[in-house]
C-alpha positions as CSV (number, residue, x, y, z in Angstrom):
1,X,-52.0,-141.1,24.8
2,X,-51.9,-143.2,27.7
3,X,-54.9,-144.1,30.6
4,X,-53.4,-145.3,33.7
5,X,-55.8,-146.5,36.2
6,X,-54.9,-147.5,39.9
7,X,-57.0,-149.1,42.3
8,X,-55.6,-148.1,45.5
9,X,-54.4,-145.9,48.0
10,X,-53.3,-142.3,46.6
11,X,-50.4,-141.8,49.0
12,X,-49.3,-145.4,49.0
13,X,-49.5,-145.8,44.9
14,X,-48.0,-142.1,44.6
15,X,-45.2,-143.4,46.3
16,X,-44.7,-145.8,43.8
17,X,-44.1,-143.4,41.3
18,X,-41.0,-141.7,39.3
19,X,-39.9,-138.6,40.8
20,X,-40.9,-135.6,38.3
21,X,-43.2,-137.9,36.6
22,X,-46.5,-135.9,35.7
23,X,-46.9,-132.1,33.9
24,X,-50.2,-131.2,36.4
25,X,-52.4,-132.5,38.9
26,X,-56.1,-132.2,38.7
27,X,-58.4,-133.3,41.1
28,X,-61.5,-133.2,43.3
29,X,-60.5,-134.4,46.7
30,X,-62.5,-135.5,49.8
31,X,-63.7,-131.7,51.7
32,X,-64.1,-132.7,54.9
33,X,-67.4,-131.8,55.6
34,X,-68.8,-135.7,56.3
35,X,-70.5,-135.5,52.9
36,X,-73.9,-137.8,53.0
37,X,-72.3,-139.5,55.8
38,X,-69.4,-140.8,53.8
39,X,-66.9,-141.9,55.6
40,X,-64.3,-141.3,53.0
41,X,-65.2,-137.5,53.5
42,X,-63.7,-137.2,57.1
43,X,-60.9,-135.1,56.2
44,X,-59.1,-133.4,53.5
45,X,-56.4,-134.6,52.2
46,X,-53.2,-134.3,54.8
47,X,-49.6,-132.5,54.1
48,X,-47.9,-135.8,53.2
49,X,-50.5,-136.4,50.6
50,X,-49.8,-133.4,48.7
51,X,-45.8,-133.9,49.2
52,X,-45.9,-137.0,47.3
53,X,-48.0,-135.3,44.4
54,X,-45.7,-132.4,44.7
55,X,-42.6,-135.1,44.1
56,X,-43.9,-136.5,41.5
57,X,-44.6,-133.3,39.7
58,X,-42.4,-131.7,37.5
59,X,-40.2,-128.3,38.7
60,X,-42.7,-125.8,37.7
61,X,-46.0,-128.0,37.0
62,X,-49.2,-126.4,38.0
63,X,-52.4,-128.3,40.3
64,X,-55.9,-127.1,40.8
65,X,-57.4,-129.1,43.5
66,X,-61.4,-128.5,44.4
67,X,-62.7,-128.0,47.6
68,X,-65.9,-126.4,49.1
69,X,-66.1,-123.4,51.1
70,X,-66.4,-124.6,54.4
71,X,-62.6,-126.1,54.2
72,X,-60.7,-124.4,51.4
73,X,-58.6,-122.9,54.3
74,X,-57.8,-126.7,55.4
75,X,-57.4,-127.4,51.8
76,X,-54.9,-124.4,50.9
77,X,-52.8,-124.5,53.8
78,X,-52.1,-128.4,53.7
79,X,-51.1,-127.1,50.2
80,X,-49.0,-124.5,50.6
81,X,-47.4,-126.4,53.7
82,X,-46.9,-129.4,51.2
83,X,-44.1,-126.7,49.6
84,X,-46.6,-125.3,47.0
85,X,-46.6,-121.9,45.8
86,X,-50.4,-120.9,46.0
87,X,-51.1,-118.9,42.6
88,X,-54.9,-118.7,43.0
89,X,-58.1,-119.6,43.5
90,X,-60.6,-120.6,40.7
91,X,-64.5,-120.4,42.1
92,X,-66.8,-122.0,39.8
93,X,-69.7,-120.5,40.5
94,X,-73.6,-122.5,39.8
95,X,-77.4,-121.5,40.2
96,X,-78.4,-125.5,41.1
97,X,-78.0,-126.3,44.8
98,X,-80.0,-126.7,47.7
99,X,-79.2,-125.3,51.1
100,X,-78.8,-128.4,53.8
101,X,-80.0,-125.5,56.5
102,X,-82.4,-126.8,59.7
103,X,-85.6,-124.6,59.9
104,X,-84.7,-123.2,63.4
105,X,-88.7,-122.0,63.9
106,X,-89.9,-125.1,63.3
107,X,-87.5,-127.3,65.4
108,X,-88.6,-124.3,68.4
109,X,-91.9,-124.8,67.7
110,X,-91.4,-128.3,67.9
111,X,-89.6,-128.2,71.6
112,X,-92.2,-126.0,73.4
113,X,-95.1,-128.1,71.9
114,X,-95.9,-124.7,69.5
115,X,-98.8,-125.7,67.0
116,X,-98.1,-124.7,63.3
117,X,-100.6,-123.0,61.1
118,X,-101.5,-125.2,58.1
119,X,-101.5,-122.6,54.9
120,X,-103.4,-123.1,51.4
121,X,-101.0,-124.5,48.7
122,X,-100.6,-123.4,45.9
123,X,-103.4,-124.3,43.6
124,X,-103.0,-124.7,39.4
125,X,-105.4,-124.8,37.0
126,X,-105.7,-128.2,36.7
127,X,-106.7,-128.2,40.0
128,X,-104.0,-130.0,41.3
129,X,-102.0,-128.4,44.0
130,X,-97.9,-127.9,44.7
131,X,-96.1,-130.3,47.0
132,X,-92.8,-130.9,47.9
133,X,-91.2,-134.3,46.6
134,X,-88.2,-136.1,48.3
135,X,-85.9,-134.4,45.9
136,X,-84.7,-131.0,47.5
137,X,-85.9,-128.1,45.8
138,X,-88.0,-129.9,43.3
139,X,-92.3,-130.1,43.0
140,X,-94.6,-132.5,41.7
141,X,-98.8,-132.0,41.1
142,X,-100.5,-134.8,43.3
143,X,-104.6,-133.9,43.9
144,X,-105.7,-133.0,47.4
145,X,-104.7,-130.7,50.6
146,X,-101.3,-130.1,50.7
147,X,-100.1,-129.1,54.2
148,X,-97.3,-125.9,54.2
149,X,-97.4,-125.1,57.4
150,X,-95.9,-122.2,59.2
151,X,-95.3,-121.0,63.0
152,X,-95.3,-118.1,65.3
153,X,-91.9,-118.6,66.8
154,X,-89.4,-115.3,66.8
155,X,-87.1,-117.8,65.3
156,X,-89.5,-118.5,61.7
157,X,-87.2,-118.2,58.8
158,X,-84.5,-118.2,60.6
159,X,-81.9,-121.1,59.3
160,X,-78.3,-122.4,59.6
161,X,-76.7,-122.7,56.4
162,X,-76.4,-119.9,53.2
163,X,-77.3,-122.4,49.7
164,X,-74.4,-123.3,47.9
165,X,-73.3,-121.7,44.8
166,X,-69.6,-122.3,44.0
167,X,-66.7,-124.5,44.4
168,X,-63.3,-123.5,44.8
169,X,-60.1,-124.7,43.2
170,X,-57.0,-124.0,44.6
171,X,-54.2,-122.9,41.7
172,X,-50.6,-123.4,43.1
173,X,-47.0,-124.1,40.9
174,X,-44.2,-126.8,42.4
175,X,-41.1,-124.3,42.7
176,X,-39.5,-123.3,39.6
177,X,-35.8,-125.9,39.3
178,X,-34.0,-123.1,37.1
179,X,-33.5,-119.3,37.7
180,X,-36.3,-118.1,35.5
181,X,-39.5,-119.2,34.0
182,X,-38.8,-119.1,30.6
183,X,-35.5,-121.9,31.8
184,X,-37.6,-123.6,33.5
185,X,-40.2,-124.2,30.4
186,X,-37.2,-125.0,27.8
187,X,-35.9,-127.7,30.1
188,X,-39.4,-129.0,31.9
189,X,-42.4,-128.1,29.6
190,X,-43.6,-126.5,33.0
191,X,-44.0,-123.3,34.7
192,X,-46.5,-121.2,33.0
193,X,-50.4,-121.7,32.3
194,X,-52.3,-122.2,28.8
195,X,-53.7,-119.2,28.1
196,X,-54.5,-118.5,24.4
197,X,-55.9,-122.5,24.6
198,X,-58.5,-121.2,27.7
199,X,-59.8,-117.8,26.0
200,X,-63.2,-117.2,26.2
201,X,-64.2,-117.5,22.7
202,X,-67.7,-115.8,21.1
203,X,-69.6,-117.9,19.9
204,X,-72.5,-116.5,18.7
205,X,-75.4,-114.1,19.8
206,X,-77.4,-117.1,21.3
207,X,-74.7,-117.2,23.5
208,X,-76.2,-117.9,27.3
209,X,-73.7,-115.4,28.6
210,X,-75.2,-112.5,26.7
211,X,-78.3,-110.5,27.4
212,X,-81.2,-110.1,24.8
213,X,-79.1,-110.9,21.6
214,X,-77.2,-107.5,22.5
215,X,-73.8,-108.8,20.7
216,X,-76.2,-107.8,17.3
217,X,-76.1,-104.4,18.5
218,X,-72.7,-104.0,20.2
219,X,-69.8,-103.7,17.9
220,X,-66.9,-103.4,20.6
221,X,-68.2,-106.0,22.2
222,X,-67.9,-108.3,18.9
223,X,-64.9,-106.3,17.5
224,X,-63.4,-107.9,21.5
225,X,-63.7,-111.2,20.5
226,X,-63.3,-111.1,16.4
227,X,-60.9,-108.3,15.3
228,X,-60.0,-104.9,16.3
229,X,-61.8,-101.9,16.3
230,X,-63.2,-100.5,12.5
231,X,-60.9,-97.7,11.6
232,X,-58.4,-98.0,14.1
233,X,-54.9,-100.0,13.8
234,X,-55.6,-101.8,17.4
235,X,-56.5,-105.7,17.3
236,X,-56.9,-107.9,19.7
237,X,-56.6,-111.8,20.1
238,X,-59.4,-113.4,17.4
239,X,-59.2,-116.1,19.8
240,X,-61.4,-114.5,23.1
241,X,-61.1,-112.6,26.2
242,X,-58.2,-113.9,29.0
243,X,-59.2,-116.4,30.8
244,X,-60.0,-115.9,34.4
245,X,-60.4,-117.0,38.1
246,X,-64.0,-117.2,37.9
247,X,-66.2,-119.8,35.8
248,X,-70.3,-119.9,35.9
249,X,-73.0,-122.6,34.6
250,X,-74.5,-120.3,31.9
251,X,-77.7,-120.3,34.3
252,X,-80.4,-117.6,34.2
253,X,-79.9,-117.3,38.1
254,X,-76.1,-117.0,37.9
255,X,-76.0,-114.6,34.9
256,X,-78.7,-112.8,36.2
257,X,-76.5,-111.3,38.9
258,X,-74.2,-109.9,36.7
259,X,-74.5,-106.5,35.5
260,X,-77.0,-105.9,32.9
261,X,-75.5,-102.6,31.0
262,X,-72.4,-102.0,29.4
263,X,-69.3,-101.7,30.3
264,X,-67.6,-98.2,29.5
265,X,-64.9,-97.8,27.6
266,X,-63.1,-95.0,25.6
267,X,-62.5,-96.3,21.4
268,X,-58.9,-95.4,21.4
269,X,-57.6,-96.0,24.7
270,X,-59.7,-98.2,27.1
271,X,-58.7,-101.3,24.7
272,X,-56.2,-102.5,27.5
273,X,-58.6,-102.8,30.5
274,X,-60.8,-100.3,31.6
275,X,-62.7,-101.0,28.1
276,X,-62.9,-104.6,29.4
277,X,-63.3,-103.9,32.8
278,X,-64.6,-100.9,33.3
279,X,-67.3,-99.1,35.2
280,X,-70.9,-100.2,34.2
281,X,-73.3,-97.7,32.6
282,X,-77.1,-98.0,32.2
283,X,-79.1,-98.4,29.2
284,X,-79.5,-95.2,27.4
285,X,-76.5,-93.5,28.6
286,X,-74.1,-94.0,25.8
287,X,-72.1,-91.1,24.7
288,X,-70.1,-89.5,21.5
289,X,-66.7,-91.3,21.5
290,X,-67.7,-93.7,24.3
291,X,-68.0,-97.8,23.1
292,X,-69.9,-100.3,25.4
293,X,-69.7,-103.4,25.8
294,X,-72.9,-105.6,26.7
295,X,-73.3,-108.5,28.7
296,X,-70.7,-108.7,31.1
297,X,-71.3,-112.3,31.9
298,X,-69.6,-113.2,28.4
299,X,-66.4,-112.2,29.9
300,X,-65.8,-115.8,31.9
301,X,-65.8,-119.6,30.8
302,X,-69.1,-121.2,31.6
303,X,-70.1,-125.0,32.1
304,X,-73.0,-126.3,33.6
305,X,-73.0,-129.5,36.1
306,X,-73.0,-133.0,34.6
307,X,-76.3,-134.2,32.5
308,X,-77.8,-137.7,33.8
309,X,-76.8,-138.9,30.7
310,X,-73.1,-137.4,31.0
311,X,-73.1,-139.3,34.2
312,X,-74.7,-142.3,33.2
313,X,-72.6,-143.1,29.9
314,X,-71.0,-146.1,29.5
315,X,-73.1,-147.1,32.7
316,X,-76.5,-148.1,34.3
317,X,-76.6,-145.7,36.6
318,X,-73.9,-143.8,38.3
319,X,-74.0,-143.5,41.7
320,X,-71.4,-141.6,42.3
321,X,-72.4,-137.8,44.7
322,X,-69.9,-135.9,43.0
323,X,-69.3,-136.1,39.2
324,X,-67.8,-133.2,38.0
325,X,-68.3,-131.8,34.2
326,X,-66.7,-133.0,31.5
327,X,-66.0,-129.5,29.8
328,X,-65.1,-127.8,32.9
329,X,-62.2,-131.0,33.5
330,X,-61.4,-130.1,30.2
331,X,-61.1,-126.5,30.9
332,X,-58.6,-127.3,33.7
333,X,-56.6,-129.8,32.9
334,X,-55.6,-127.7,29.3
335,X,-55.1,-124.4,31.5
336,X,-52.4,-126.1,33.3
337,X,-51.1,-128.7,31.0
338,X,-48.8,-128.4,28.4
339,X,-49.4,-130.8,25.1
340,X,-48.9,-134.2,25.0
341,X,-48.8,-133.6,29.4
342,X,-49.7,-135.8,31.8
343,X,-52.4,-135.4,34.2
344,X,-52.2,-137.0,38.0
345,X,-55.3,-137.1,39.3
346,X,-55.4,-138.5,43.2
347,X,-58.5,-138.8,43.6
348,X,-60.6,-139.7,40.7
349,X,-63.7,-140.8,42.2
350,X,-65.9,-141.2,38.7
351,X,-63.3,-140.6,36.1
352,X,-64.4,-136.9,34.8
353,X,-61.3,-136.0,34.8
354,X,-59.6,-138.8,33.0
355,X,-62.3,-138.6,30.4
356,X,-60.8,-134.3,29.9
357,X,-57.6,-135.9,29.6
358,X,-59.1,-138.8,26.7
359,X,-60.7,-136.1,25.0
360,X,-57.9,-133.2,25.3
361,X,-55.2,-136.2,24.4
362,X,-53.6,-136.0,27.8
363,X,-52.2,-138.8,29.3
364,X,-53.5,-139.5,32.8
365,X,-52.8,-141.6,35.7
366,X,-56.0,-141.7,38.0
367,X,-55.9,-143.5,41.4
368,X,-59.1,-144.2,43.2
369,X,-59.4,-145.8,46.7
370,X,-63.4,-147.2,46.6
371,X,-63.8,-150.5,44.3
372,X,-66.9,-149.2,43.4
373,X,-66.3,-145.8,42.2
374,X,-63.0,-147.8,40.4
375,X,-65.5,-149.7,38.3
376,X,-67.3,-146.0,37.7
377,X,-64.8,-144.4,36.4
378,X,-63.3,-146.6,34.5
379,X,-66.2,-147.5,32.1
380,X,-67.1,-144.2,31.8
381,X,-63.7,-143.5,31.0
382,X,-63.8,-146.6,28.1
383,X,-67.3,-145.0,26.9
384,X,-65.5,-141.8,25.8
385,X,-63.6,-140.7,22.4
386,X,-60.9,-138.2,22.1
387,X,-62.4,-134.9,20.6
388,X,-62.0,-134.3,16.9
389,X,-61.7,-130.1,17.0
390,X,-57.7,-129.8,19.1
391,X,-56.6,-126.5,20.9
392,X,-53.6,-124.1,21.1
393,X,-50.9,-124.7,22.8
394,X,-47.5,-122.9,22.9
């Protein structure tokens, strides 16, 4: 295994770079969107950016670039422009986030000269009462008045911005060299995706993407995931359910909007997809001949955002905006890289996804423009150990 680090510019050290060089690319790019006033945020990455990556890359390789939802048009077209075929899109989809929306009544309120009614807080037993703290979203106690105030413009509650709850990554292939996939793989390594190594394995009815420790109950549902059905010849993969273009955080708010019943499906034939897939019936409404499965939200990969101590190992403090999750870098750098790969990663801000490629035993060759983030990432990169527990590839 082998950690390349560049300090540098991406399309100037790319360029540098052996043609057909690198199995994937995996990275978190600037969006565009003049994050936190960064000036390094101005733009996604241009055409000839993702040219170079795209010479580099091996006839076949896959890359699954993030973006947010305001630009992932900017971001896939510059792609796809680039010569890439686009595949997909991944959303990873959270319940943490804050929406960066202007109170529209209160800014009226506060052009016409409109007084705003001061409201009681909300008082706890202590006797201490709820007010807001500089951190978005979040509360503290502190004793005395706290002033929520409210006004009586048309325009109250009206905002400009939904909260954020996903990110996307944009899946797309380098053209096949040879006439069919499976040439292309014998003579590359490249071309196809990972996907007995990315099931979604059960793991256990404390599972967060369950509901009410229903897998006790739910034999197709654990028969899905362990075995194939009792009394019938069918099996499926003891490894988990497919992977697919949709990962969560595991968070009550996220799971919480998926459908809370079962999932109907007939014993002998609905095995292929409708018995994964399928329509979703209440509690209560099971019938002879009919299996269910519960908890739908077990069906996709979950991974919650990076811990302060995830970002902070190795370190201080981090103070890098972005740091992706370790296990979700894991997740997809081994969808899309074949064993003993390597990962480019263009942009790698504060390492997560050269710490994936330590742990999955990918070699990786990160480039990062900022000194700063540089130092980041690479001692969190040093403060990591390859993981013990290896998984399938083919």
């Amino acid at each position: 295994m082998n950690i390349d680090l560049k300090l540098g510019d991406c399309l100037k050290t790319m360029r540098e770079m052996e043609d057909n060089s690198v199995d994937s690319v995996v990275s978190d790019p600037p969006y565009g969107i003049n994050f936190m006033g960064k000036k390094w945020d101005y733009d996604v990455p241009n055409v000839e950016v993702w040219e170079e990556a795209m010479r580099v890359l091996k006839p076949g390789g896959h890359i699954l670039i993030a973006c947010g939802t305001r630009t992932q048009h900017r971001m896939a077209v510059n792609i796809e422009d680039a010569g890439f075929e686009i595949r997909d899109i991944v959303a990873w989809v959270y319940g943490s986030g804050f929406p960066k929306s202007l109170n529209i009544g209160k800014s009226v309120d506060k052009l016409q000269g409109n007084e705003r009614d001061v409201l009681p807080p909300k008082q706890f037993a202590d006797g201490t009462y709820q007010r807001k703290t500089s951190t978005a979203g979040k509360y503290s106690k502190h004793r005395g008045q706290a002033k929520n105030t409210k006004g009586n413009s048309p325009y109250e509650g009206w905002g400009t911005a939904l909260k954020p709850a996903m990110e996307l990554w944009t899946l797309a292939r380098k053209p096949l060299s040879e006439k069919t996939i499976a040439e292309n793989v014998l003579k590359h390594g490249t071309g196809g995706i990972n996907i007995n190594g990315c099931r979604v394995e059960y793991v256990g009815d404390t599972d967060p993407r369950t509901f009410g420790g229903s897998w006790k109950t739910d034999k197709m549902a654990k028969d899905i995931y362990e075995g194939g059905y009792e009394g019938s010849d069918q099996t499926v993969s003891t490894q988990g359910r497919f992977p697919a273009n949709l990962i969560h955080d595991g968070s009550d708010e996220v799971v919480g909007l998926f459908p809370h019943g079962h999932a109907r499906g007939n014993k002998n034939t609905e095995i292929r997809t409708s018995g994964i897939y399928g329509n979703i019936w209440n509690e209560g409404q099971e019938k002879d001949g009919q299996s269910y499965d519960k908890g739908s939200a077990s069906r996709f990969f979950y991974c919650a955002k990076a811990s302060k101590s995830e970002r902070n190992a190795g370190l201080d403090t981090n103070n890098h905006p972005t740091v992706k999750p370790i296990k979700l870098m894991q997740y997809l750098c081994r969808l899309i890289t074949p064993k003993d790969g390597t990962v480019l990663d263009p942009y790698m801000g504060s390492g997560s996804t050269g710490i994936a490629c330590k742990k999955e035993n990918f070699n990786f060759v990160g480039i990062e423009l900022d000194e700063d983030y540089f130092k980041i990432a690479e001692a969190r990169i040093k403060a990591h150990e390859p993981d013990e527990v290896q998984h399938e590839f083919f």
